[in-house]
TISEDREN-181403 format. One record per atom (N, C-alpha, C): residue in one letter; x, y, z. Coordinates in steps of 0.1 Angstrom, whole numbers, plus 5000, padded with zeros to 4 digits. Atoms other than C-alpha are relative to their C-alpha. Layout:
N
AXYZ;...
//
This chain:
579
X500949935010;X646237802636;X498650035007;X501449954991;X643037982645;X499049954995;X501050065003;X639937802646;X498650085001;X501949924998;X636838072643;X498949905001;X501650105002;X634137822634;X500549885001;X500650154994;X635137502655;X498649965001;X501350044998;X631537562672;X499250024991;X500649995011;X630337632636;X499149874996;X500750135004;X628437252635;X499249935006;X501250034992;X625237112646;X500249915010;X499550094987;X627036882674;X500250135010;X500049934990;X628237172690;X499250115004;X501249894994;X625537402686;X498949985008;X501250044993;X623137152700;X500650015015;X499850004987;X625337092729;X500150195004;X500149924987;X625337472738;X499050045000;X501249984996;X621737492732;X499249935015;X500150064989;X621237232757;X500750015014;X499549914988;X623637402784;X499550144998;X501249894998;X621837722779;X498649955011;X501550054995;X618437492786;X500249985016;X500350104989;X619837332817;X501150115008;X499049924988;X622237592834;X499750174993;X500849905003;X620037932825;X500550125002;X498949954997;X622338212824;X501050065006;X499350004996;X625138142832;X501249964988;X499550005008;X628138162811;X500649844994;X499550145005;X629837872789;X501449985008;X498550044987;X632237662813;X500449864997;X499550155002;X632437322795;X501649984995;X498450055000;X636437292788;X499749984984;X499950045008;X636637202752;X500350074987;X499949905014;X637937332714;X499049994991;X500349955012;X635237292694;X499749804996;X499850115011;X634937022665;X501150034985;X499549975015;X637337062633;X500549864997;X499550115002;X638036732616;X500950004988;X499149975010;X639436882583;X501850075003;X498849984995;X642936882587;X501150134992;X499649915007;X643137132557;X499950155008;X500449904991;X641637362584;X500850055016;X499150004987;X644237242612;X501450064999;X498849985001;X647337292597;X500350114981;X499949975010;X648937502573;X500449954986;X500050045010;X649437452538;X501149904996;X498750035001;X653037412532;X499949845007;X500050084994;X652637132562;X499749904996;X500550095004;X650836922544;X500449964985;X500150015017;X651836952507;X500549864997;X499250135008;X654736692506;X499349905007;X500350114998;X652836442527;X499449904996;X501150135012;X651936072513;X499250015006;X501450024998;X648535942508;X500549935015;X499650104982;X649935712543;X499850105010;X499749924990;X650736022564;X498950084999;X501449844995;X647536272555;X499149885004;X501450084996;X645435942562;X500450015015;X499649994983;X647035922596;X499850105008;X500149905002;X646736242600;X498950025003;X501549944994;X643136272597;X499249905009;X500150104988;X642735932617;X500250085013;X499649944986;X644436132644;X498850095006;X501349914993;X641436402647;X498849994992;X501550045010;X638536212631;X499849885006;X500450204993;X637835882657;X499149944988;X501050055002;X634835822639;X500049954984;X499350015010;X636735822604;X501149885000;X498550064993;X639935632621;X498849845002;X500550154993;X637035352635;X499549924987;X500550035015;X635235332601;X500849914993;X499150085008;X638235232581;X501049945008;X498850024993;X640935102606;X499249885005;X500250124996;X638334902625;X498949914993;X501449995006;X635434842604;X498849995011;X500949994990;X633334962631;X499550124997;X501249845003;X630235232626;X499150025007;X500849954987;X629035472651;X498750014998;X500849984998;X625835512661;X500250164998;X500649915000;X624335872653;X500850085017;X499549964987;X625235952692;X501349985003;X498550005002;X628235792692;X500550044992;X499249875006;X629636002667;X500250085004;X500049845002;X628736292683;X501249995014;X499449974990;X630736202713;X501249914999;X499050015008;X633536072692;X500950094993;X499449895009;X634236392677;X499750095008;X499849904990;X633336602710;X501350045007;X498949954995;X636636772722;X500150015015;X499749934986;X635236852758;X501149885006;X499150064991;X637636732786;X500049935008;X501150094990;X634936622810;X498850004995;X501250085007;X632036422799;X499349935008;X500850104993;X629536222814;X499150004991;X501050105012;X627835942794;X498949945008;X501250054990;X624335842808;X499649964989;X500450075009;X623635562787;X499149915007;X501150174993;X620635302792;X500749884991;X499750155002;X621334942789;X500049974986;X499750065014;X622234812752;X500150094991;X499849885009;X623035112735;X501550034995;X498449975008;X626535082729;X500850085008;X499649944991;X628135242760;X501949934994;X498450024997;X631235002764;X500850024984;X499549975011;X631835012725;X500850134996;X499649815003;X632035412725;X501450005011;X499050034991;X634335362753;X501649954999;X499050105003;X636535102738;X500950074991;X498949925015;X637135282708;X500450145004;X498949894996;X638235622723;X501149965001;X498650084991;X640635392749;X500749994985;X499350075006;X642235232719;X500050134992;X499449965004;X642235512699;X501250105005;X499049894997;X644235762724;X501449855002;X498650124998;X646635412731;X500749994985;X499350035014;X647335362695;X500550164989;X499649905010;X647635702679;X500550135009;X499349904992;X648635942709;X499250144997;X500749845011;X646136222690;X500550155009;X500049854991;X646936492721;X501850005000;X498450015001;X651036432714;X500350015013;X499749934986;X651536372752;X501149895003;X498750065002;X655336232759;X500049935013;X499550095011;X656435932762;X498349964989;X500950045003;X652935862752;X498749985005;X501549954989;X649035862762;X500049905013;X500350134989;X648835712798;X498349994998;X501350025000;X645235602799;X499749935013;X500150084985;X643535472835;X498350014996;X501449974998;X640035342837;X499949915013;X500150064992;X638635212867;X498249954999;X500850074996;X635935012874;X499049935013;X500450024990;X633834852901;X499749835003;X500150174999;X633234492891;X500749954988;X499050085009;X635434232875;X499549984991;X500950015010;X632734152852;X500150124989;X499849905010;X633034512835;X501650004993;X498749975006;X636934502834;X500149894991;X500050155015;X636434132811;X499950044990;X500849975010;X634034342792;X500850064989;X499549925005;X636334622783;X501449954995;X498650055010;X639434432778;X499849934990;X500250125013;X637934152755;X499350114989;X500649885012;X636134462735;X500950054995;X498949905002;X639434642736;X500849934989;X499350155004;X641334302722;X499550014986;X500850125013;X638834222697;X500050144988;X499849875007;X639034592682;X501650044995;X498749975001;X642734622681;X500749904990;X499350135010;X643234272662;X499450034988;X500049935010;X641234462638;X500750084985;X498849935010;X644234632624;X501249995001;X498450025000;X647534542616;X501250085008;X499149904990;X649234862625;X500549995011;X500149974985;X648034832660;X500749855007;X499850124992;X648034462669;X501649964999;X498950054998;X651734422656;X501150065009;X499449974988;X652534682685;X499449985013;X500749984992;X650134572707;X500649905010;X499550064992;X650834382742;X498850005013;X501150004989;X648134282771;X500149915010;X500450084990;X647534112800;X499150045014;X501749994992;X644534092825;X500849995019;X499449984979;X646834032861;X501250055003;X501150024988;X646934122888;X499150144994;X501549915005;X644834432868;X500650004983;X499849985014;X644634502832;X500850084994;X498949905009;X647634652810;X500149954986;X499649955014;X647934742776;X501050064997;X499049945010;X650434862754;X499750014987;X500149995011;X650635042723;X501250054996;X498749945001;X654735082714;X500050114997;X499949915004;X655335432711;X499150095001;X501349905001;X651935552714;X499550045016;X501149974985;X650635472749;X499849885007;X500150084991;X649535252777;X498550015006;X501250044993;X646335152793;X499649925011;X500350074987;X645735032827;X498850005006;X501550014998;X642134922840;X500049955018;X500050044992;X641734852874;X498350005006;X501550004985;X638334762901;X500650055008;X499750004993;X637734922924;X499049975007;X501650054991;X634434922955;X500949905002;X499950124989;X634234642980;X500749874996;X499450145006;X634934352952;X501450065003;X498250005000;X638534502951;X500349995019;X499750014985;X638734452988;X500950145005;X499749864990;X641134762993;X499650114984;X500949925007;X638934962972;X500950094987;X499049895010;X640735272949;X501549975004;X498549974997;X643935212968;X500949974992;X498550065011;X645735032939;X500150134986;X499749855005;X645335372923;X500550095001;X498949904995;X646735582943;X500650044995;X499049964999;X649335802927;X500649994985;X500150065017;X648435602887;X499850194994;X500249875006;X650035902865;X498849974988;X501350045013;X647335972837;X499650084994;X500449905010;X646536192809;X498450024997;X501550055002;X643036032801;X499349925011;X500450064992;X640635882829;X498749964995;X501850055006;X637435672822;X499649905012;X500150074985;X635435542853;X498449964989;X500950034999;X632635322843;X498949965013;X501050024984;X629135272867;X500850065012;X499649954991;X630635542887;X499350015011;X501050024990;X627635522910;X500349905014;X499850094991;X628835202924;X501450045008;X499049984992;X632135342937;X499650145013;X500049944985;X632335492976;X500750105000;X499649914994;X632935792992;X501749954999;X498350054998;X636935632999;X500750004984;X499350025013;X637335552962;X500050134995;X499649865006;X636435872951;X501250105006;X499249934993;X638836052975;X501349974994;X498050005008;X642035882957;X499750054989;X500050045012;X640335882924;X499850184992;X500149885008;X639836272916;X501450105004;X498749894999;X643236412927;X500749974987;X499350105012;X644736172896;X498950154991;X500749985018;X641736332871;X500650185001;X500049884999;X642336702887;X501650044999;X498449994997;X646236662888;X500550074989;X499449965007;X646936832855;X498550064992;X500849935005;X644837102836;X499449904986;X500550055015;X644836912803;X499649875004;X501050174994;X643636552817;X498649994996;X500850015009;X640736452800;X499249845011;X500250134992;X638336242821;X498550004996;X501350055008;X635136022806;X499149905015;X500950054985;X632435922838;X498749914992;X500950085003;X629735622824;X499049935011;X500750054991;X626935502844;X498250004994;X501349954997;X623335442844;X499650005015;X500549894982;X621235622874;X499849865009;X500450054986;X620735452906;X499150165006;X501649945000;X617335582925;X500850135008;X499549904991;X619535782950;X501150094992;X499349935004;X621236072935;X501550025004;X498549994995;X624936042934;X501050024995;X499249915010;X628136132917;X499350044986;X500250005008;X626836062888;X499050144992;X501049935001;X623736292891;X500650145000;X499149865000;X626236582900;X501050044994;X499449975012;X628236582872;X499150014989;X500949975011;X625636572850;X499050095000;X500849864999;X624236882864;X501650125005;X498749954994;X628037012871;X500050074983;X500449885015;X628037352839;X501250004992;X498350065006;X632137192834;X499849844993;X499750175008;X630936852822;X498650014986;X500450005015;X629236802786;X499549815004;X501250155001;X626336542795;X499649934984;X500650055009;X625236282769;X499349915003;X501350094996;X621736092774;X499349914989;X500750055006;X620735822759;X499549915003;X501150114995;X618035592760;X499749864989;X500050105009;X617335262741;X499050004989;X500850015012;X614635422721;X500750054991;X499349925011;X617335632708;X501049914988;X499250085003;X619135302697;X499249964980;X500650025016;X619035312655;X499649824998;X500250115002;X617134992646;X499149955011;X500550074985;X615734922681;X498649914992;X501150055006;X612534662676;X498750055016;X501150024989;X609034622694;X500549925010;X499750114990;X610134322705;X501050005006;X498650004989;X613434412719;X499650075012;X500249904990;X611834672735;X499349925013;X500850114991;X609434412751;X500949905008;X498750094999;X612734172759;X500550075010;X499449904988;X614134462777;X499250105010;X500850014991;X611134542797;X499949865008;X499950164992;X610634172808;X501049975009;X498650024990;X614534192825;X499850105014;X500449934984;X613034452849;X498949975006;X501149994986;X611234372882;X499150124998;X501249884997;X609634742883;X500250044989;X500049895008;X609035002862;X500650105003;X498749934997;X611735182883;X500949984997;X498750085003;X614034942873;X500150044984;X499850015015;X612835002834;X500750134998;X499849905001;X613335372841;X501650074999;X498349974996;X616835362857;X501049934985;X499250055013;X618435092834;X499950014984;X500249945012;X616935182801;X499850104992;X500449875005;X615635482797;X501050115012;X498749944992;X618735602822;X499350135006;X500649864994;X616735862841;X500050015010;X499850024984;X617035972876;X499050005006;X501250044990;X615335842903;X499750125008;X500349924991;X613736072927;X501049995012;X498849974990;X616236192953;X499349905015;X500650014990;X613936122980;X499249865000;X500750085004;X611935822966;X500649895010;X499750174992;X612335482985;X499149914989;X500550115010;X611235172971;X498549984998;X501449915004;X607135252975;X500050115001;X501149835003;X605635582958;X499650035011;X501149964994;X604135772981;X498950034996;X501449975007;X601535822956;X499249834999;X500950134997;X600635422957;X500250005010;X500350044988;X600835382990;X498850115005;X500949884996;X598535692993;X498349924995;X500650045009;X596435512967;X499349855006;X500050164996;X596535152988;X498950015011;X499949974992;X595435343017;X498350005004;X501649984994;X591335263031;X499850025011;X500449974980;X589535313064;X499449864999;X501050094997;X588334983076;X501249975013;X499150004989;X589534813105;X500549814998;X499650095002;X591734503106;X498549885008;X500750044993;X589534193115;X499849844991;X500150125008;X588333863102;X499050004988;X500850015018;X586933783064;X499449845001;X500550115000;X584833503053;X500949904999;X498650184999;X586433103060;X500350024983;X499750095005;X586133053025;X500850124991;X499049905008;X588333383012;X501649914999;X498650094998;X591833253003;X501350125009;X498849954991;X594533363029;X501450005000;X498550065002;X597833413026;X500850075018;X499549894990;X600533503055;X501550005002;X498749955000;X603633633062;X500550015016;X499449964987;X605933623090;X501650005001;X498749914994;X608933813107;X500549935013;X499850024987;X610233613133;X501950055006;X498449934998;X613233793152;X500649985016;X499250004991;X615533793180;X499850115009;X500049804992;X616134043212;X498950035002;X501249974996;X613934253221;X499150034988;X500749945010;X612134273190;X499049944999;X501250065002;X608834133189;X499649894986;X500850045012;X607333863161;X499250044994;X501049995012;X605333953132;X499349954993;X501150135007;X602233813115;X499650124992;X500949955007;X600633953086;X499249874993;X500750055009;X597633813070;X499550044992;X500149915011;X596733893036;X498649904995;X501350125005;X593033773018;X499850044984;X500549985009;X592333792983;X498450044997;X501949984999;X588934022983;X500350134988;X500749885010;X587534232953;X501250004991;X498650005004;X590734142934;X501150105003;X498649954996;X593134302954;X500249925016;X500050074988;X595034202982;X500250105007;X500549864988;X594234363015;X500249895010;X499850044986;X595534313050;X499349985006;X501250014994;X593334203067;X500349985019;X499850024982;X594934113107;X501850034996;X498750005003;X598734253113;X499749965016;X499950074985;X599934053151;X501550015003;X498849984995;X602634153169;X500549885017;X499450084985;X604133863196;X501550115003;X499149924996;X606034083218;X500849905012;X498750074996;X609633993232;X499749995013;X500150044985;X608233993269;X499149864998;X500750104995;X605933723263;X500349874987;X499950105019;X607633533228;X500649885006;X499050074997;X608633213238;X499549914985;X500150145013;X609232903208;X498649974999;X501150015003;X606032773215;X498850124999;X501149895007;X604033113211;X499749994988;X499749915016;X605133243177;X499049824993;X500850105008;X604232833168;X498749995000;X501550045003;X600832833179;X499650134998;X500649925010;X600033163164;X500049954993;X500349995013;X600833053131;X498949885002;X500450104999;X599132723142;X498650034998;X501849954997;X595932863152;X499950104990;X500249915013;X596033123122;X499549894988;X500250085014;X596032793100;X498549955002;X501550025000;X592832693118;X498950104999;X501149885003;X590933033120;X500049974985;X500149985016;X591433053080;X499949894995;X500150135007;X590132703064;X500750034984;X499749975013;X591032873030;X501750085001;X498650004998;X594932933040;X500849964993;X499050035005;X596832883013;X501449994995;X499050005001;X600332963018;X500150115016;X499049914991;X602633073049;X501250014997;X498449965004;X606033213040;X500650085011;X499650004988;X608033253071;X501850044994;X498649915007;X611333473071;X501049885004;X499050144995;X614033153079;X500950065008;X499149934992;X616533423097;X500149925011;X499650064983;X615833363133;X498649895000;X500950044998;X613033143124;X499849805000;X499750105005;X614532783114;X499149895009;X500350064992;X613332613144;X498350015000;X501449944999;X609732773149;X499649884981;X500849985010;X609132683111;X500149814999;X499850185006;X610432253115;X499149965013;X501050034993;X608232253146;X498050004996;X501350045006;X605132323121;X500049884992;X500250135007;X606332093098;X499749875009;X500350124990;X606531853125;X498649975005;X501750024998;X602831913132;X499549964987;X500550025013;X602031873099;X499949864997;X499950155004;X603531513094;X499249925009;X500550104985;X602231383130;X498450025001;X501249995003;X598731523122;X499249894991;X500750065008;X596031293106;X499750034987;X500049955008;X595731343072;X498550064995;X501149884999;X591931503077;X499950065006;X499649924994;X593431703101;X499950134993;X499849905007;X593532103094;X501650025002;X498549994998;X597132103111;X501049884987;X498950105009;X598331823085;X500550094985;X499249955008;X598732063060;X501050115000;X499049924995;X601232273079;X501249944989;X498750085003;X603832023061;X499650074982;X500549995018;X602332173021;X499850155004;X499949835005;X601932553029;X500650055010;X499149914988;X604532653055;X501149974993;X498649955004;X607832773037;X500950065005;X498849934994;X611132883050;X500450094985;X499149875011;X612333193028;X501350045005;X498849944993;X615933253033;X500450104988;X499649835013;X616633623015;X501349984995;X499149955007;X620133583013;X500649874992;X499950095009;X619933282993;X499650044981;X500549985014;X619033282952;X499449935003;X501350105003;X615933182935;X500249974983;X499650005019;X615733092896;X498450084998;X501349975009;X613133262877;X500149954992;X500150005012;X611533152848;X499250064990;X500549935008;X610533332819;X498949964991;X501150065001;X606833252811;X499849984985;X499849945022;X607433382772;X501349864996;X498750075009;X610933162763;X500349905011;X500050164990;X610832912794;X501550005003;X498349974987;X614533082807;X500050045007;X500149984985;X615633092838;X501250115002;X499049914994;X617833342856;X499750005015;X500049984982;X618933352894;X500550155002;X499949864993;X618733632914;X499749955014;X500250004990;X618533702950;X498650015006;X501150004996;X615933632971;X498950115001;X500949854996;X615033962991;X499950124989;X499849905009;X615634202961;X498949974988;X501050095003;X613133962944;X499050035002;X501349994996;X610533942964;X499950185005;X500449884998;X610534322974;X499750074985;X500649935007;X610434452940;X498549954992;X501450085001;X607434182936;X499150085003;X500649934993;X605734342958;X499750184998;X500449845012;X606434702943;X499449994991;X500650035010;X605034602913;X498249995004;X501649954996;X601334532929;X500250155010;X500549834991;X601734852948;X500050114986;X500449895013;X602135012913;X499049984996;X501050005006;X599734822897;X498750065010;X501549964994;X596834962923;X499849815003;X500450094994;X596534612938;X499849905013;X499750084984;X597034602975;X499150105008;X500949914994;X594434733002;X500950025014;X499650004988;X595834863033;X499150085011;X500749914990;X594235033065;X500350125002;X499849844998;X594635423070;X500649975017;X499549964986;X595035343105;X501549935005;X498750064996;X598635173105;X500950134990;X498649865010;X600235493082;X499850095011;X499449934991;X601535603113;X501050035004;X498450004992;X604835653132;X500049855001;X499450194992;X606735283135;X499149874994;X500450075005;X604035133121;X499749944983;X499950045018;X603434963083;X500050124991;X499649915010;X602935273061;X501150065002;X498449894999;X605635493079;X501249884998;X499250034999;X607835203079;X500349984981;X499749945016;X606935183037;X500650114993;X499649865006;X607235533031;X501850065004;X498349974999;X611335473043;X500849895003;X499150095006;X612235203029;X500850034989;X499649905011;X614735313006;X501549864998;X499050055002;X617735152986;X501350095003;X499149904997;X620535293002;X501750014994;X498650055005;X623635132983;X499449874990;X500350105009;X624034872956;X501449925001;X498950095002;X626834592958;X500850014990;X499250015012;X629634552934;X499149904991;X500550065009;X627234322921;X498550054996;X501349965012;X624534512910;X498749985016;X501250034987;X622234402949;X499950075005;X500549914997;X620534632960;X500049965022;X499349994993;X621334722995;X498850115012;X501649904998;X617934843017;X500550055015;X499749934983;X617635093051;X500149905013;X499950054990;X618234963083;X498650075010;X501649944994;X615335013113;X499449955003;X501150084999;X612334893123;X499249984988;X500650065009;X610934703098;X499449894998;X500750125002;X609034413105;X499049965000;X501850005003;X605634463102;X499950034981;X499250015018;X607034573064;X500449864997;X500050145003;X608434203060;X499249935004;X501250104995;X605834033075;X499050034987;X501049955011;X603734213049;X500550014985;X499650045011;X606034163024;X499949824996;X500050135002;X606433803028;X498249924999;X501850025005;X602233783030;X499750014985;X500249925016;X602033972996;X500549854993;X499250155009;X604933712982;X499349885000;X500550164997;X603333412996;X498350014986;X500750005005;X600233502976;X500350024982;X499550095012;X602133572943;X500549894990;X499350125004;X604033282942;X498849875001;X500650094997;X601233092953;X498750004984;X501349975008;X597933222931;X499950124991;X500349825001;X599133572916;X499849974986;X500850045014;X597333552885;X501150124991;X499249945011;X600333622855;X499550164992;X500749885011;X597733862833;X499750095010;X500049884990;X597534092863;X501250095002;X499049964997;X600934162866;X500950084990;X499249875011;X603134442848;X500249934987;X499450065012;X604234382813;X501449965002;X498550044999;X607734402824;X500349915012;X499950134996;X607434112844;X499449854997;X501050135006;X606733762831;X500449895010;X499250124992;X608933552857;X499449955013;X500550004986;X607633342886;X501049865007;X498950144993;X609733112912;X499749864995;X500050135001;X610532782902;X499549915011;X500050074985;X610832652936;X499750135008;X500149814993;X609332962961;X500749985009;X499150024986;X611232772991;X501149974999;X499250074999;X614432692998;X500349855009;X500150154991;X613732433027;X498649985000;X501350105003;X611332183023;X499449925012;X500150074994;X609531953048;X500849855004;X499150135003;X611831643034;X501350015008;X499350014995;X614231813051;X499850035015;X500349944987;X612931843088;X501549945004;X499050034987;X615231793116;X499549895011;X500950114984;X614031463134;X500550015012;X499749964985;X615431613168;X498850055006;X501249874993;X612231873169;X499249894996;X501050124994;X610031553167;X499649985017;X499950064984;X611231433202;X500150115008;X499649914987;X611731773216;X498550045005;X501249974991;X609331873248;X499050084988;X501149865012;X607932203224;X499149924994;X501050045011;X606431943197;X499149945012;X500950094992;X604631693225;X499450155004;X501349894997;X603432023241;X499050054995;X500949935007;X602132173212;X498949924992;X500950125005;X600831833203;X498849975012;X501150034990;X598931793234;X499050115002;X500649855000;X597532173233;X498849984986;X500850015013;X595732063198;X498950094998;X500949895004;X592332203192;X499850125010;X499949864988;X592432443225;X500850124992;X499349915001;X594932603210;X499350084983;X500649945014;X592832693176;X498450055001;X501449964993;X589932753197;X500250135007;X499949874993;X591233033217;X500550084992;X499849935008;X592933153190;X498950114991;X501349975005;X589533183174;X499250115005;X500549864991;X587933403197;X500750075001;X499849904995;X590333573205;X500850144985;X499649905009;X591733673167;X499450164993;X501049884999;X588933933165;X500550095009;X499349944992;X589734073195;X500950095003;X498349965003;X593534133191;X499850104991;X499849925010;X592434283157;X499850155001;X500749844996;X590234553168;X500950075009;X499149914984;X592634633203;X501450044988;X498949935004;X595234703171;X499650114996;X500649905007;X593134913156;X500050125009;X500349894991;X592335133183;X501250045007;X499449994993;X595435103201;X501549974992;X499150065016;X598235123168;X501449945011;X498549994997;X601235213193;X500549835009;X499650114994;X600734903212;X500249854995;X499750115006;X602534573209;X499049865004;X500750074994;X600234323210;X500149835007;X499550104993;X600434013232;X499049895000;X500850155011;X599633633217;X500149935014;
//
């Protein structure tokens, strides 16, 4: 039957107002019939006369999801979900922010092409979704489950099980198969390979790889009428996702959690406080894309951070924080010191021990003699990588020191940070905790004062190789099956050195009411190793007696000479300097 005024209805008029807006002319290419839900409009007369109230209800269940979910499951769409409930396109892409009802809209399609067959495709609808983490496929099968037991009809032909991947059955109607794929599945898309399929739905398509995609679009492209639904919120780096939803064949839908009917102040505040940055609010909630190019600092704050002075020494009684990179090979050690001046923090000395002259006891009596230049030193956070040793030889100064020693408090502000450990946060508002990863942690920490306008840096290190240039390409370049962000490779150690300064000073003193709205959380514990647990070997070893015998000489030459060093960086950026 002919449908003149399918696009006769403010769903589809909007959507080709909004492909006009975004693909400027160029003709209409989205795949789809339209909307008609009246079945008096689908079929001819005759067709329908003798049918019972049972069969026209079925009937209009079949091309009315949003009618079918209402009464079948007692479930009621959102305003948006409706509209893409009753959208016909064939390819879709859903760009939903976080708590808006993504997997729900999702669930109830699946179940309704499994249970009612609506596109009459023989023996019945195959359905395939894929996934990237096990965590989503729980999501969507216990959603699927809990919707299907809804209705008699369904559940007394229904049949499921979760291994080795998720299958469904709906007798007579259709089938549903879910599988992971990405790194967690260890051989990625391969258990797809070759999955016939009428309907395809890939949630957080972002997280699947160049490999997965290669199996995963010959299945969606394998038959004209195939019908494939793509879900994701953005990641900063533009990627499938971004290009289907600028692709003039897919029928984009955006929504954001202000769009969410009901939403509160306070949720909105709840769902700020879960993001580290205001990148992170951008991406996961308000689903927007990151700048293609962007890395993890703006170049507009780092432009903004950016003074002329020259690295050097600040008054004893400023408080000091410092950060260090200690590494392997030929790569040199890193020191950043950081001072709390004019309420911001500003670098104040960056020190490079270079790999020709780094032995164990160097890197120690830098930080050594840094604890004595600075009387007001209140925290060192030291990267624990290649540093495990270096950092139980301070402790070990610390214990064996007199207790009005300035070395005895090596044992109370010198921290081992291991990144690929977790930390708990706690939530300053409701006093709950959540673990997360170290380094993903403390870097978007550290974003956060570069947003807020509260870090000072020198003009003369936004150079080649050195700290700004090494900021301005830092970038997240991947994200884990679990959501962990995944940063560039390079020289970078004058960047963690200066990260780990930064951190040492929030964790230590970073005054809460300074800090974003959408962060309330600060480390429980900021270290993972403690002094309690030294290693009484590096007691007895030569290194400690040496460095014990070197005592104030060694915080005396430091003295003089940390000026020095500071200025010969200043003037001389390219060069590595030597402790």
């Amino acid at each position: 039957m002919a449908l003149d005024n399918a696009f006769d209805n403010p769903i589809c008029q909007g959507c080709i107002s909004r492909f006009k807006e975004k693909h400027p002319g160029e003709p209409w290419q989205i795949p789809c019939e339209g909307i008609v839900t009246d079945v008096e409009k689908i079929y001819p007369a005759e067709q329908l006369v003798d049918l019972s109230a049972g069969d026209r209800e079925h009937l209009e269940h079949i091309h009315n999801r949003v009618k079918w979910a209402k009464e079948r499951l007692e479930w009621t769409a959102y305003p948006y979900q409706e509209e893409e409930l009753l959208c016909s396109s064939r390819r879709t892409v859903l760009r939903f922010g976080r708590q808006t009802g993504k997997t729900d809209v999702v669930s109830v399609k699946i179940l309704h092409s499994l249970a009612l067959n609506p596109h009459r495709f023989e023996p019945g609808t195959k359905v395939l979704g894929i996934v990237p983490h096990q965590s989503q496929s729980e999501n969507i099968y216990d959603r699927v489950i809990e919707l299907a037991e809804r209705d008699p009809t369904i559940w007394s032909r229904f049949n499921a099980k979760k291994t080795p991947h998720v299958k469904m059955t709906c007798e007579g109607t259709g089938r549903f198969h879910l599988f992971c794929a990405g790194t967690a599945a260890k051989s990625g898309a391969g258990t797809v390979r070759g999955q016939p399929a009428d309907e395809v739905y890939i949630d957080e398509a972002d997280f699947l790889g160049a490999e997965d995609w290669s199996t995963i679009l010959p299945i969606i492209n394998s038959k004209p009428t195939n019908r494939f639904t793509m879900c994701s919120t953005p990641i900063k780096q533009r990627g499938r996702l971004y290009r289907h939803s600028h692709d003039p064949t897919y029928r984009e839908t955006h929504v954001t959690i202000y769009d969410k009917p009901g939403v509160t102040e306070e949720q909105i505040r709840a769902a700020r406080a879960e993001c580290d940055t205001e990148m992170d609010w951008i991406l996961e909630y308000l689903a927007e894309f990151g700048d293609a190019i962007q890395g993890v600092y703006q170049a507009a704050h780092i432009n903004r951070a950016l003074e002329d002075y020259e690295l050097g020494y600040v008054h004893t009684d400023t408080p000091v924080y410092i950060g260090v990179d200690w590494n392997k090979g030929a790569v040199g050690d890193w020191v950043a010191v950081m001072a709390d001046v004019g309420g911001k923090i500003k670098l104040i000395d960056l020190i490079c021990i270079s790999a020709k002259d780094r032995t164990q006891l160097a890197a120690v009596e830098a930080i050594a003699g840094l604890n004595r230049k600075y009387p007001n030193c209140r925290a060192i956070y030291c990267d624990d990588g290649f540093g495990e040793t270096q950092i139980e030889l301070l402790w070990a100064m610390g214990k064996e020191a007199d207790r009005d020693h300035i070395d005895s408090r090596l044992r109370d502000i010198v921290f081992g940070i291991e990144f690929n450990k977790q930390i708990e946060i706690v939530d300053q508002q409701t006093n709950k905790s959540r673990r997360t990863k170290t380094k993903p942690y403390m870097t978007n920490r550290t974003a956060v004062y570069m947003e807020e306008g509260l870090v000072t840096l020198p003009k003369s290190l936004d150079v080649k190789d050195l700290l700004g240039h090494q900021m301005r390409n830092y970038m997240v370049v991947k994200r884990t099956d679990t959501g962990v962000p995944v940063y560039s490779d390079g020289a970078q150690h004058a960047l963690i050195a200066w990260q780990l300064g930064l951190f040492a000073y929030d964790q230590t003193d970073g005054d809460l009411s300074r800090k974003t709205h959408s962060v309330t959380g600060v480390l429980k514990v900021p270290a993972q190793r403690t002094p309690d647990k030294l290693d009484s070997a590096v007691k007895g070893s030569s290194a400690f007696h040496t460095l014990r015998g070197r005592g104030e000489h060694t915080g005396r030459s430091l003295r003089t000479g940390g000026a020095r060093r500071s200025r010969a960086f200043s003037h001389n950026r390219s060069r590595a300097l030597n402790i």
